[in-house]
TORLUMPA-359718 format. One record per residue: residue in three letters; x, y, z of N, C-alpha, C in turn. Coordinates in steps of 0.001 Angstrom, whole numbers, plus 500000, padded with zeros to 6 digits. Example, Ala and Ser with C-alpha at 12.3 -4.5 7.8 and 13.67 -1.06 7.14 Angstrom:
<pt Ala, <513190, 494310, 507800>, <512300, 495500, 507800>, <513200, 496700, 507800>>
<pt Ser, <512850, 497750, 507080>, <513670, 498940, 507140>, <512900, 500030, 507870>>
! end
This chain:
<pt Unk, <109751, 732826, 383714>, <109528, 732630, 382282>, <110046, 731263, 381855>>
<pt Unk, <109625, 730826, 381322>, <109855, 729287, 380648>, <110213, 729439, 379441>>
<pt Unk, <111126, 728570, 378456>, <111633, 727857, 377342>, <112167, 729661, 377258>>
<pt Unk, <113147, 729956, 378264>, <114147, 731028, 378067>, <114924, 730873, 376308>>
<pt Unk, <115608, 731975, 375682>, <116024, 731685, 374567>, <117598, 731377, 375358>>
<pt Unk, <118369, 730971, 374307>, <119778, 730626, 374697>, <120611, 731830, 374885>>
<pt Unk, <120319, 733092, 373724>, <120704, 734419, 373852>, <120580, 734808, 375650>>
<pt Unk, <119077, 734381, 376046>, <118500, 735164, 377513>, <119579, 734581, 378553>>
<pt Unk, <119676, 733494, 378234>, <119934, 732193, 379294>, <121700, 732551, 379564>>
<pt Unk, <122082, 733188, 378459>, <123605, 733249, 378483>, <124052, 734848, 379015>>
<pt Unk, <123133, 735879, 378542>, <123222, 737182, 379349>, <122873, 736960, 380883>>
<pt Unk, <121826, 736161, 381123>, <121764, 735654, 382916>, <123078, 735622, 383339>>
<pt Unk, <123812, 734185, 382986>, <124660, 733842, 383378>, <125738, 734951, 383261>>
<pt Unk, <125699, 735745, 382686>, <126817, 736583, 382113>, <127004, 737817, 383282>>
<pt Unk, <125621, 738434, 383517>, <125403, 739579, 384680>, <125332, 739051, 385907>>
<pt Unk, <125328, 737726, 386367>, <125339, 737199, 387834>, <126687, 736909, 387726>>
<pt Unk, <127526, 736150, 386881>, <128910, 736233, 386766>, <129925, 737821, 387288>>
<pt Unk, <129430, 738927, 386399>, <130193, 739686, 386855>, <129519, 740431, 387685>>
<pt Unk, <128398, 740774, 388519>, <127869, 741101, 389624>, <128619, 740595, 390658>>
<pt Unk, <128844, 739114, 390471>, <129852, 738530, 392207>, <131009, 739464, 392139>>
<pt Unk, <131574, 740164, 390978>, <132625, 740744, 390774>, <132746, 742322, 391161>>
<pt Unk, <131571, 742674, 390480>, <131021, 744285, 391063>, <130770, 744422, 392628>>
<pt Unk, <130386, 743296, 393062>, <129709, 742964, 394646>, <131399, 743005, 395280>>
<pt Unk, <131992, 742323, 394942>, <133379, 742262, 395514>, <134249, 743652, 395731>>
<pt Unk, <134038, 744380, 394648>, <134426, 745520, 394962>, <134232, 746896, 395162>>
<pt Unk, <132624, 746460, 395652>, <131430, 747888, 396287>, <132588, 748259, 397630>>
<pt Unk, <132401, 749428, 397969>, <132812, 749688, 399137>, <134244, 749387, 399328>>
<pt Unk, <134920, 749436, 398341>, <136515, 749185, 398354>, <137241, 750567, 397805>>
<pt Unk, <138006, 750714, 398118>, <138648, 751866, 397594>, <139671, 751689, 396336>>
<pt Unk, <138758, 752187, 395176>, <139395, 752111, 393547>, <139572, 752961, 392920>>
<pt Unk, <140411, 753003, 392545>, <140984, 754401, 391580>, <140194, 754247, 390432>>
<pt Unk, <139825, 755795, 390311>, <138940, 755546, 388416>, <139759, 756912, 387828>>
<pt Unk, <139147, 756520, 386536>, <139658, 757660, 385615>, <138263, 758658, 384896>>
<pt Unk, <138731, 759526, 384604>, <137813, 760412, 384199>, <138014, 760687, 382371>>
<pt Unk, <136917, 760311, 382102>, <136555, 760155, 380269>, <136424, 761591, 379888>>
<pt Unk, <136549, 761754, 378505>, <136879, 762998, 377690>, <134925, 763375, 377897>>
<pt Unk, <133965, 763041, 378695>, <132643, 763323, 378472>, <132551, 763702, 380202>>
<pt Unk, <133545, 763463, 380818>, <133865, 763700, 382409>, <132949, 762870, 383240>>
<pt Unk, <132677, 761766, 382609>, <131845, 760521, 383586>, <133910, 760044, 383974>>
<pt Unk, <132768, 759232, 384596>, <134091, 758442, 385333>, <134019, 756681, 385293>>
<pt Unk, <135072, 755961, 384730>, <134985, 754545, 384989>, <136274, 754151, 385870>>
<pt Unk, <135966, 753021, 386338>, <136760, 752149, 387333>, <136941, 750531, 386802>>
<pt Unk, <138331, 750301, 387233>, <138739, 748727, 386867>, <137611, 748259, 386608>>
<pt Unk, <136635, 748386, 388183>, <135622, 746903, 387901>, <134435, 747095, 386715>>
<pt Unk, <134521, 748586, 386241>, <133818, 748729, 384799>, <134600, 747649, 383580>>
<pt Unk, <135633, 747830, 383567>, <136492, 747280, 382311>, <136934, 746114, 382891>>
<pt Unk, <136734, 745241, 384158>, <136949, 744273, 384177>, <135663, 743163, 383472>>
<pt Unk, <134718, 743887, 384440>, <133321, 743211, 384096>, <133195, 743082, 382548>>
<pt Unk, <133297, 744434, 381624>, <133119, 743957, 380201>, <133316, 743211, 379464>>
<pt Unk, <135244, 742732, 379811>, <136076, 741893, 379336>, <135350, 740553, 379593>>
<pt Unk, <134805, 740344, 380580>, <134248, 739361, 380918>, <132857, 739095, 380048>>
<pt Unk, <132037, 739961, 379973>, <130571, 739706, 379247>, <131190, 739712, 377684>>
<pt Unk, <132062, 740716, 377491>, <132449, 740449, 375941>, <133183, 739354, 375518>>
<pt Unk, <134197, 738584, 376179>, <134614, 737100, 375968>, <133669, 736105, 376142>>
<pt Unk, <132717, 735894, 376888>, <131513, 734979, 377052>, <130687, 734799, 375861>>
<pt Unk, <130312, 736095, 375083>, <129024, 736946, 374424>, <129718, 735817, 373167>>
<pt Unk, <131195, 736223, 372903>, <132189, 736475, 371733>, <131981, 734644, 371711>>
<pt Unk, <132152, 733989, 372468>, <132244, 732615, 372358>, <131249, 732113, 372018>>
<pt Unk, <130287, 732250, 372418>, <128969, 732050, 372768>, <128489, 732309, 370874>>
<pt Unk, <128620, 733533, 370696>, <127810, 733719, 369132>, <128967, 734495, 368702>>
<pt Unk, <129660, 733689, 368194>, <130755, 734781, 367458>, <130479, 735428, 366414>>
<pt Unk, <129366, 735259, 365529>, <129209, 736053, 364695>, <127711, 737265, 364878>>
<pt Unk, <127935, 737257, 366154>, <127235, 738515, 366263>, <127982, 739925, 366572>>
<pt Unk, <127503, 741236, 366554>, <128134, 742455, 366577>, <128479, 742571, 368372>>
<pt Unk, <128736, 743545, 368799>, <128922, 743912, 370610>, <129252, 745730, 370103>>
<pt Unk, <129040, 746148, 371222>, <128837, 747331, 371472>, <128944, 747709, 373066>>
<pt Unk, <130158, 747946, 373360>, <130208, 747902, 374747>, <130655, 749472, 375405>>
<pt Unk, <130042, 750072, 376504>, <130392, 751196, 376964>, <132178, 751615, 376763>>
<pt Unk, <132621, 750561, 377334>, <134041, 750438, 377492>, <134663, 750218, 376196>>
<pt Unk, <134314, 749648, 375594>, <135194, 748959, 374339>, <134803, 749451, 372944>>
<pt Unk, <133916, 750029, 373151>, <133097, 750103, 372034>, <132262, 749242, 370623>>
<pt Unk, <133134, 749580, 369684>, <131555, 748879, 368450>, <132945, 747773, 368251>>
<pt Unk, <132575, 746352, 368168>, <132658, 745317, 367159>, <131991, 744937, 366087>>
<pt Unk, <132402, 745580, 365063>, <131051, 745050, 363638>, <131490, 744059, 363198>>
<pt Unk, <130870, 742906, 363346>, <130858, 742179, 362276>, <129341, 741807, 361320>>
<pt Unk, <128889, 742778, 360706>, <128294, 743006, 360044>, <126873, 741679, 360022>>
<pt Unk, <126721, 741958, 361393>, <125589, 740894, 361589>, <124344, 741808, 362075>>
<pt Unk, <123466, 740920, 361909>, <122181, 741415, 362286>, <121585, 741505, 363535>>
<pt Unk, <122683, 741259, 364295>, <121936, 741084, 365931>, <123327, 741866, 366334>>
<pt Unk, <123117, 742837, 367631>, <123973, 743518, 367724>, <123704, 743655, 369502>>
<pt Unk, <125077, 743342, 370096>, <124893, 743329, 371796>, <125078, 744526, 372178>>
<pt Unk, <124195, 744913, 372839>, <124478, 746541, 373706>, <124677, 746148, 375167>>
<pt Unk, <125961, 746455, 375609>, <126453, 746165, 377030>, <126856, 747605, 378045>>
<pt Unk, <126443, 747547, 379055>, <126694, 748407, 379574>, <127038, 747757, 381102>>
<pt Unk, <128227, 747613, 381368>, <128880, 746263, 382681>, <128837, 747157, 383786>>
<pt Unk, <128609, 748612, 384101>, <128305, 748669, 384968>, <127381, 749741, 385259>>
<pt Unk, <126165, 749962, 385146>, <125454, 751418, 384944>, <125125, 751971, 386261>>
<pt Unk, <125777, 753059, 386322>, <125638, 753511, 387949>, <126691, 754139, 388555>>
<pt Unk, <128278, 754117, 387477>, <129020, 754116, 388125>, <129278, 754634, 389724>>
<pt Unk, <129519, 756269, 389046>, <129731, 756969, 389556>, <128499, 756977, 391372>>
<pt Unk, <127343, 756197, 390993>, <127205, 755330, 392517>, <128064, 754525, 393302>>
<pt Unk, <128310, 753713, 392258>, <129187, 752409, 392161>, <130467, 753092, 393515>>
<pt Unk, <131402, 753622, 392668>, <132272, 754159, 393716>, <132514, 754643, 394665>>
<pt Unk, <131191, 755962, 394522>, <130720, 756391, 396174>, <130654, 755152, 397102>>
<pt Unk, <129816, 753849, 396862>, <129548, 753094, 397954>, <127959, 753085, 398128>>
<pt Unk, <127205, 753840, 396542>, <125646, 753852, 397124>, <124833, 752491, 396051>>
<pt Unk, <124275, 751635, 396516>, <124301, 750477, 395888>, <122827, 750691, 395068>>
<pt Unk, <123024, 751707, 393779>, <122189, 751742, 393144>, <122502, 751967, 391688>>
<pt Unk, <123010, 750261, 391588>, <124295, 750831, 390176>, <123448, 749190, 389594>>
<pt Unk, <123766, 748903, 388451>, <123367, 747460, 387305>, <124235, 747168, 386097>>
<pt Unk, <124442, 745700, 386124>, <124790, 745441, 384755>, <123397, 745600, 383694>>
<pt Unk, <123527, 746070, 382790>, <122735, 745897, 381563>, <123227, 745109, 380235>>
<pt Unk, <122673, 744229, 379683>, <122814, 743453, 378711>, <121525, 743544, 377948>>
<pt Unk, <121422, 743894, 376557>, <120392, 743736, 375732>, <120852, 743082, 374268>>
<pt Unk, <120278, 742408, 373313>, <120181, 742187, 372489>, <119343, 742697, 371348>>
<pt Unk, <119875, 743888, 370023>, <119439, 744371, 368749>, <119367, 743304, 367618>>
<pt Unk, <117929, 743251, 367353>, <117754, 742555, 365734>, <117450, 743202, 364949>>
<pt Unk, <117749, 743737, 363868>, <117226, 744350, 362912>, <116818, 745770, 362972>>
<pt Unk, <117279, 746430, 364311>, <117263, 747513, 364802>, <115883, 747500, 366045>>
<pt Unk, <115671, 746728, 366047>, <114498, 746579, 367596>, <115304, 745763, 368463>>
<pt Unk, <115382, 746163, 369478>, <115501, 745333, 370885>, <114522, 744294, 371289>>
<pt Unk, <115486, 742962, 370965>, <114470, 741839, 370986>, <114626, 741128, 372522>>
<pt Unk, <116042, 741376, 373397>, <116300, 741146, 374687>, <116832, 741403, 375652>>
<pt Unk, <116449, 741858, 377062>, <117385, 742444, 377715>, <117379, 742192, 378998>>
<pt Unk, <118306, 742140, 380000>, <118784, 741685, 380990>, <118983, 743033, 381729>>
<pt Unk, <118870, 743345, 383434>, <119154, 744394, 384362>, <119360, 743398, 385620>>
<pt Unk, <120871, 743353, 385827>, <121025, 743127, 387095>, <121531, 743973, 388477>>
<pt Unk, <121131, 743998, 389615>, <121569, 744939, 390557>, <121678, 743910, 391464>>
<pt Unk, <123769, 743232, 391731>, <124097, 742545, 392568>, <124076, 742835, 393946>>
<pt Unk, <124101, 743938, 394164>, <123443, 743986, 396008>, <122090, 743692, 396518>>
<pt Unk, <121469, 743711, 395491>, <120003, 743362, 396174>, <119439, 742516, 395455>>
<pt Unk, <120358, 741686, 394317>, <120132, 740416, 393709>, <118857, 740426, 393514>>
<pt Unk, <118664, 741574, 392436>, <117103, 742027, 391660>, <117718, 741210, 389914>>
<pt Unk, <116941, 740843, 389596>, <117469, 740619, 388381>, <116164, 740754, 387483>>
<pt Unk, <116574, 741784, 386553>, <115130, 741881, 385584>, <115756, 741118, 384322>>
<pt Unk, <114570, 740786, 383462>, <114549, 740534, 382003>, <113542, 739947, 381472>>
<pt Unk, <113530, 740408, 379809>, <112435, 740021, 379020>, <113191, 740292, 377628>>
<pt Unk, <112303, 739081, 376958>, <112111, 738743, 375600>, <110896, 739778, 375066>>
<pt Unk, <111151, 740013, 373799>, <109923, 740567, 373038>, <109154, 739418, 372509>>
<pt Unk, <107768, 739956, 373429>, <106622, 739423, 373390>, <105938, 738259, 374526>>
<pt Unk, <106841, 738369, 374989>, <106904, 737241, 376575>, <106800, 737938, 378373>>
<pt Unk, <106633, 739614, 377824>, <106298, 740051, 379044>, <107673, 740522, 379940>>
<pt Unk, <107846, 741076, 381325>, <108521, 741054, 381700>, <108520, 740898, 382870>>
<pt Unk, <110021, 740390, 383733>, <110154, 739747, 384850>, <111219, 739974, 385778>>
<pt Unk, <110763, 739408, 386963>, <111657, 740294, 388271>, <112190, 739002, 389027>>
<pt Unk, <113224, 738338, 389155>, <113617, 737249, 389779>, <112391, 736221, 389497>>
<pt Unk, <112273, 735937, 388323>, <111268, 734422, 387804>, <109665, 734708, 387812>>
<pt Unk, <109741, 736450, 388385>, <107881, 736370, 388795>, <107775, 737748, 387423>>
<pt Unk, <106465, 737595, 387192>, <105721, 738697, 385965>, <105928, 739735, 386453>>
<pt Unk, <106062, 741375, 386274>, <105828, 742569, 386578>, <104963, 743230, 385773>>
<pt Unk, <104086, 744370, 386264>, <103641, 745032, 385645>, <103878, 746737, 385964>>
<pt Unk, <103610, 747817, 385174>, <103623, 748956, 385667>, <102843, 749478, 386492>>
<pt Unk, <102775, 750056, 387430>, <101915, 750755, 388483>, <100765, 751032, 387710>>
<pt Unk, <099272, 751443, 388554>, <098044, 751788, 387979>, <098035, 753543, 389012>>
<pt Unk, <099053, 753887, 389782>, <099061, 754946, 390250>, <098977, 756240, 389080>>
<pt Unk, <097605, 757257, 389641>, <097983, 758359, 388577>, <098776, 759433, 388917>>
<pt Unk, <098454, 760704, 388550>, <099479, 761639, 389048>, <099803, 762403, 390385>>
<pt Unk, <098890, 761620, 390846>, <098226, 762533, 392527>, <099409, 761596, 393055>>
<pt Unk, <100191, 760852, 392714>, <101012, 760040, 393466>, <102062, 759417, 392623>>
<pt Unk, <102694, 759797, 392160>, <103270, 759346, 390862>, <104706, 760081, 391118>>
<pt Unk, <105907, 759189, 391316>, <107022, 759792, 390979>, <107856, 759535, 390054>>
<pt Unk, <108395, 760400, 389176>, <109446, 760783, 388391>, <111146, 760901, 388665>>
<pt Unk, <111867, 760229, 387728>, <113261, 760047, 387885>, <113378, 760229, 386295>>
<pt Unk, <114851, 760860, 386663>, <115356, 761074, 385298>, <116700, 761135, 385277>>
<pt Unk, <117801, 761620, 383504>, <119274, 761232, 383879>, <119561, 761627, 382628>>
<pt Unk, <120426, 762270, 382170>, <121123, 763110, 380822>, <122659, 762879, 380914>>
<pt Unk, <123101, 762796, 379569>, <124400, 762695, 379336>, <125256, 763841, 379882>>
<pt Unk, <126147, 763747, 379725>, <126864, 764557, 380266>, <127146, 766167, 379373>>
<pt Unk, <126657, 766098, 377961>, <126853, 767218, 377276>, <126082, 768373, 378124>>
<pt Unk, <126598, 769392, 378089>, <125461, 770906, 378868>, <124575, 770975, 378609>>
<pt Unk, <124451, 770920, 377163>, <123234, 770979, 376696>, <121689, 770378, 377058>>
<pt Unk, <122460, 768895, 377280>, <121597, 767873, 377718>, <121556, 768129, 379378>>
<pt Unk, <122329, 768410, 379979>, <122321, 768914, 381382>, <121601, 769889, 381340>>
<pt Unk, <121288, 770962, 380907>, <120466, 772031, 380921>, <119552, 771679, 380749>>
<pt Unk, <119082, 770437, 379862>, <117578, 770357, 379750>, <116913, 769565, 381078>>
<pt Unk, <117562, 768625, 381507>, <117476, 767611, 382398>, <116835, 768424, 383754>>
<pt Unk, <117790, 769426, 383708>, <117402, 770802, 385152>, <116390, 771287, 384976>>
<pt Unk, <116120, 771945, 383792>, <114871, 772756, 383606>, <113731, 771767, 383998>>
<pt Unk, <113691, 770515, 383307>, <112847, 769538, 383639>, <112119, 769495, 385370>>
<pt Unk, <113489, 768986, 385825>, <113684, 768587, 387158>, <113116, 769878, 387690>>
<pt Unk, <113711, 770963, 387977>, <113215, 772134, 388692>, <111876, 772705, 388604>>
<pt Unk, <111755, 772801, 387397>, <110578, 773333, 386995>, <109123, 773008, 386448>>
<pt Unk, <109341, 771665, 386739>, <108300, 770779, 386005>, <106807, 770704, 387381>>
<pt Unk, <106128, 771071, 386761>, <104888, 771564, 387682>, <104507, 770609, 388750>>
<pt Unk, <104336, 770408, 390124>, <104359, 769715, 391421>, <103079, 769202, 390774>>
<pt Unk, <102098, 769325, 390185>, <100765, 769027, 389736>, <101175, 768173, 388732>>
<pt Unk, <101595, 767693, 388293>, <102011, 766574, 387078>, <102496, 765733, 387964>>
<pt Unk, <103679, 765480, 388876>, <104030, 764064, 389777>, <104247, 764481, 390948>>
<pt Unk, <103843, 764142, 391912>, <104231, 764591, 393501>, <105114, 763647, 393510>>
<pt Unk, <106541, 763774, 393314>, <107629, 763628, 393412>, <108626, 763503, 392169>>
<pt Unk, <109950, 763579, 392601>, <111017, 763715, 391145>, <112473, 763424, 391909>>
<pt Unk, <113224, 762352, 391745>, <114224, 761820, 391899>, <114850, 761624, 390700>>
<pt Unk, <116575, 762082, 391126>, <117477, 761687, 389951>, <118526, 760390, 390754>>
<pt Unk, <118570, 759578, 390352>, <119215, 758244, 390889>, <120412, 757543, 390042>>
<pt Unk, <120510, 758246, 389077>, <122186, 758101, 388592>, <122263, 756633, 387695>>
<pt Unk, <121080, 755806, 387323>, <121343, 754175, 387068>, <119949, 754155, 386152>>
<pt Unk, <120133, 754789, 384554>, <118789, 754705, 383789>, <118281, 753336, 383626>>
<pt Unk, <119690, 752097, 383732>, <118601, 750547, 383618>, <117827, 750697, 384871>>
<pt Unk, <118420, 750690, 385688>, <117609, 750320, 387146>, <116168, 751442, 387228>>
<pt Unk, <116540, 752463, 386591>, <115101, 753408, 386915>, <114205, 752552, 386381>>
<pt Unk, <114390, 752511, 384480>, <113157, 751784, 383863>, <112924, 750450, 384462>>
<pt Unk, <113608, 749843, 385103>, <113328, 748313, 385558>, <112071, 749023, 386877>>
<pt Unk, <112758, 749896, 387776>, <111399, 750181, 388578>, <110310, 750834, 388042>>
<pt Unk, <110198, 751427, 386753>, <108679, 751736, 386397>, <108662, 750649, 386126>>
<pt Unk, <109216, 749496, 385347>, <108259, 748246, 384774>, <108058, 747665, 386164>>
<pt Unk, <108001, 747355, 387288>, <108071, 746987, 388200>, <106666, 747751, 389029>>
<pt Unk, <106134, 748756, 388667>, <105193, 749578, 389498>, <105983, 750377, 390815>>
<pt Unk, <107489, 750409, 390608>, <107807, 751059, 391595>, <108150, 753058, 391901>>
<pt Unk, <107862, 753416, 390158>, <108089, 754774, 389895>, <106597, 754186, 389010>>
<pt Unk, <106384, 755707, 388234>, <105944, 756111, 387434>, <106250, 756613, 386007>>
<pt Unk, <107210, 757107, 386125>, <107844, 757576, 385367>, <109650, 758028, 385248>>
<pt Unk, <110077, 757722, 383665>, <111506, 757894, 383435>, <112062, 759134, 382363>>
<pt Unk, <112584, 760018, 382691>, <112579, 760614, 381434>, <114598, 760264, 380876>>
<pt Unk, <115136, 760036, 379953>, <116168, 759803, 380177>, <116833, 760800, 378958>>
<pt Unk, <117609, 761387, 378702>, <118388, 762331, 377599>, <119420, 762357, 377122>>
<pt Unk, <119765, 762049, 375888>, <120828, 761948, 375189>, <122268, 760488, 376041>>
<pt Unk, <121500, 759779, 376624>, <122727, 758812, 376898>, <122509, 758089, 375860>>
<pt Unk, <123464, 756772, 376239>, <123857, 755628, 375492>, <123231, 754748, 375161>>
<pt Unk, <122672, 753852, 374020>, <121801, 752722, 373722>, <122068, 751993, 374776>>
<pt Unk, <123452, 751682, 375359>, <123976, 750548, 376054>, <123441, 750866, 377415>>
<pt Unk, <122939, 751973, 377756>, <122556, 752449, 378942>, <121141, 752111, 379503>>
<pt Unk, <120026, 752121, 378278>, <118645, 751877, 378089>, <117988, 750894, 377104>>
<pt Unk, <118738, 750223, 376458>, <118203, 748998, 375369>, <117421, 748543, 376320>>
<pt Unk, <118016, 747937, 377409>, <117834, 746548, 378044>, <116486, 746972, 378702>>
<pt Unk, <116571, 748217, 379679>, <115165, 749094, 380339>, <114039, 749202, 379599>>
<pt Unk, <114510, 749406, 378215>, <113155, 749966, 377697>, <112292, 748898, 377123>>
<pt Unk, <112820, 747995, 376838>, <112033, 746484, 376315>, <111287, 746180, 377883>>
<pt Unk, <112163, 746202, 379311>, <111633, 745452, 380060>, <110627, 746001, 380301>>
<pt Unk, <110515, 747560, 380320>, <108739, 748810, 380473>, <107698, 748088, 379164>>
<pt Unk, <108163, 748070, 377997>, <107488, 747814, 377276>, <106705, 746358, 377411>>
<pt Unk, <107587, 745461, 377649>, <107181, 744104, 377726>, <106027, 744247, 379113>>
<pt Unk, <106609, 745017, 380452>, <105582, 745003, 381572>, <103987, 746380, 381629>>
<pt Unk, <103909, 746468, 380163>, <102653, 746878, 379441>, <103245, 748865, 379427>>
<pt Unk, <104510, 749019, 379938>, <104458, 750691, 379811>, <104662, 751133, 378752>>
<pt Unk, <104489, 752819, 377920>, <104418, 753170, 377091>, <105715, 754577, 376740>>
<pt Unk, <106095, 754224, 375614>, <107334, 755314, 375369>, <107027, 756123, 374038>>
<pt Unk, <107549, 757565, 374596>, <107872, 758316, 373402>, <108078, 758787, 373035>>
<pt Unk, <108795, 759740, 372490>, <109415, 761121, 372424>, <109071, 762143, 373189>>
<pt Unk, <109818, 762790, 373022>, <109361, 764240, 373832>, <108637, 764768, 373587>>
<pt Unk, <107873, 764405, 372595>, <107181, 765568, 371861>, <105652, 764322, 371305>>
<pt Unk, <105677, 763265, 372019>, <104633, 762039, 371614>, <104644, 761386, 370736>>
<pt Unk, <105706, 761362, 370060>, <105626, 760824, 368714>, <106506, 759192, 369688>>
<pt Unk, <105690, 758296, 369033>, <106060, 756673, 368913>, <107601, 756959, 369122>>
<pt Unk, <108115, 756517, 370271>, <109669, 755818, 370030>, <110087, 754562, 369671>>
<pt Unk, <111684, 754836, 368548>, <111969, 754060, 368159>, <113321, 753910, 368438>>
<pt Unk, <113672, 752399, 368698>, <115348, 752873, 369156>, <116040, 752614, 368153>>
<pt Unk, <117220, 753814, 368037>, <117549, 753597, 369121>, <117505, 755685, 369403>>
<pt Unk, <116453, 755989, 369448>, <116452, 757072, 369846>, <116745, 757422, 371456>>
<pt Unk, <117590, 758282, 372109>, <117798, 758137, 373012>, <117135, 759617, 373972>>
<pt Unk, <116291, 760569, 373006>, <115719, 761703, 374225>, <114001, 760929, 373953>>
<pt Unk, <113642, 760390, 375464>, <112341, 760233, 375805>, <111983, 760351, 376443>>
<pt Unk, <110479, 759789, 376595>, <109529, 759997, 378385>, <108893, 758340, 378005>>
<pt Unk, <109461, 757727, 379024>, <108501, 756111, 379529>, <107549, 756328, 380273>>
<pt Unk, <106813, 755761, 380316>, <105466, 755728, 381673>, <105060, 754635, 382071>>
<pt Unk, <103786, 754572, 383315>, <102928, 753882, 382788>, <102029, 753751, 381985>>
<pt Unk, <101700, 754810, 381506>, <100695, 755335, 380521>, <099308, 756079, 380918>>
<pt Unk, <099471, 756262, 382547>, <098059, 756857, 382600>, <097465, 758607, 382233>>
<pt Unk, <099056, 758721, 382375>, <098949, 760579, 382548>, <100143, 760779, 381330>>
<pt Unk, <100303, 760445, 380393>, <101268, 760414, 379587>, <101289, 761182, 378550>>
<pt Unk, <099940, 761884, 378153>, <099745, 762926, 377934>, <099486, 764092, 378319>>
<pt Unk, <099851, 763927, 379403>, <100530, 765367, 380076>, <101564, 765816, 380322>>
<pt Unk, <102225, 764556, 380720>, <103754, 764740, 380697>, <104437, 765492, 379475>>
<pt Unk, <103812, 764324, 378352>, <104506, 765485, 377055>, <103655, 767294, 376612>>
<pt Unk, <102810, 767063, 377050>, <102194, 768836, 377079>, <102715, 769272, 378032>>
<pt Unk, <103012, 768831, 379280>, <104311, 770311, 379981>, <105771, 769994, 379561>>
<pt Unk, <106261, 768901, 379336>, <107576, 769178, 378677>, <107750, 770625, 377477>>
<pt Unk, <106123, 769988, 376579>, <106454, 770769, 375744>, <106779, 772029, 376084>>
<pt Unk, <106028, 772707, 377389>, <105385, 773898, 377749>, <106878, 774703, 378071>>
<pt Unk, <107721, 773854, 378435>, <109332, 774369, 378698>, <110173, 774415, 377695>>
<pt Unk, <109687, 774090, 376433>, <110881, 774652, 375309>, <111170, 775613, 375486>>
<pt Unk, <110278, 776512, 375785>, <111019, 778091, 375592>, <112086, 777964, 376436>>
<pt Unk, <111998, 777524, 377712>, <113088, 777903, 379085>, <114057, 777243, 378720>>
<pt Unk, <114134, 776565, 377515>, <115758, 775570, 377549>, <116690, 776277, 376663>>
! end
């Protein structure tokens, strides 16, 4: 992508910065702690933030941040950073290298930019609204695969509730809608592989803006389509949906629907 914005140009620098850092301590043995929602973070979660949030903070001080770790900084601006320094953790620590920084940028309540990096395999997604989206400097688009071949990944917060739905999904969701269904623990990195043509589909439930800002611009920008559970247009920062590519996307939401009862 060419004539990058300065916002884009500085989240780059920001997720390859603390990626050398995440990379440093894959496969090391780190103590984490366990959150009142029973996810789990580690140093190199709250190291990395400190890092994107002092950069971000210098960089545009009068914009808002919103960080997994740290939470809300308001300063009552109109552009608001959703950070999420390490999405995957609980990969992260195992040692399974399918974890990302996410960085996005909120204007006015739309996601105007967002960044997905995954330092082990030095994938780096991002896109601007209206400029498309991109995979290490080259265009992506979503797969043209339909459902005869089409796999599904998905990922819910940690409430039961939202766990219960996530299962019913997963278990029971008819082999005739996607011949296949993976849960992979890293919602930026899923939506970066549907915008990529490498899934088909994402369904993600009740997590964090900071978790999917950055994903869902990059599907959108690489032509995929989002929307509620129930088809109605998504808007963020709503966080229960179904992304696609769009070929079978009305089916997806007619058997979701078909499982209300079972939830």
């Amino acid at each position: 992508m060419e004539n990058k914005s300065h916002e884009l140009i500085i989240a780059i620098e920001c997720a390859k910065q603390v990626g050398l850092i995440l990379k440093e301590h894959f496969e090391t043995d780190l103590d984490h702690e366990i959150k009142d929602d029973t996810s789990i973070v580690t140093i190199a979660d709250k190291q990395a933030e400190e890092i994107i949030k002092s950069v971000l903070e210098k960089e545009f001080p009068l914009y808002s941040f919103f960080g997994e770790e740290s939470g809300l900084t308001d300063n009552k601006s109109n552009y608001l950073w959703h950070v999420d320094p390490l999405d995957g953790t609980r990969n992260f620590a195992n040692g399974i290298p399918i974890f990302a920084v996410s960085i996005a940028l909120e204007h006015r309540g739309e996601v105007v930019m967002g960044v997905v990096y995954n330092p082990i395999t030095d994938s780096l997604f991002y896109a601007e609204k209206g400029t498309g989206a991109y995979l290490n400097g080259k265009q992506v688009h979503v797969s043209k695969q339909d459902k005869k071949s089409a796999m599904l990944t998905a990922g819910a917060s940690q409430k039961d509730t939202d766990q219960a739905l996530i299962r019913t999904i997963m278990d029971t969701f008819p082999k005739r809608v996607v011949r296949s269904m993976r849960y992979l623990g890293c919602t930026a990195l899923e939506l970066c592989y549907l915008a990529r043509g490498g899934t088909e589909v994402v369904i993600p439930i009740g997590l964090g803006t900071y978790d999917f800002a950055a994903g869902t611009l990059i599907v959108q920008e690489a032509g995929g389509m989002i929307t509620d559970l129930h088809g109605v247009p998504w808007k963020f920062p709503e966080n229960y949906f179904v992304a696609s590519n769009g070929l079978f996307h009305e089916l997806l939401i007619t058997e979701i629907k078909k499982l209300e009862n079972k939830i």
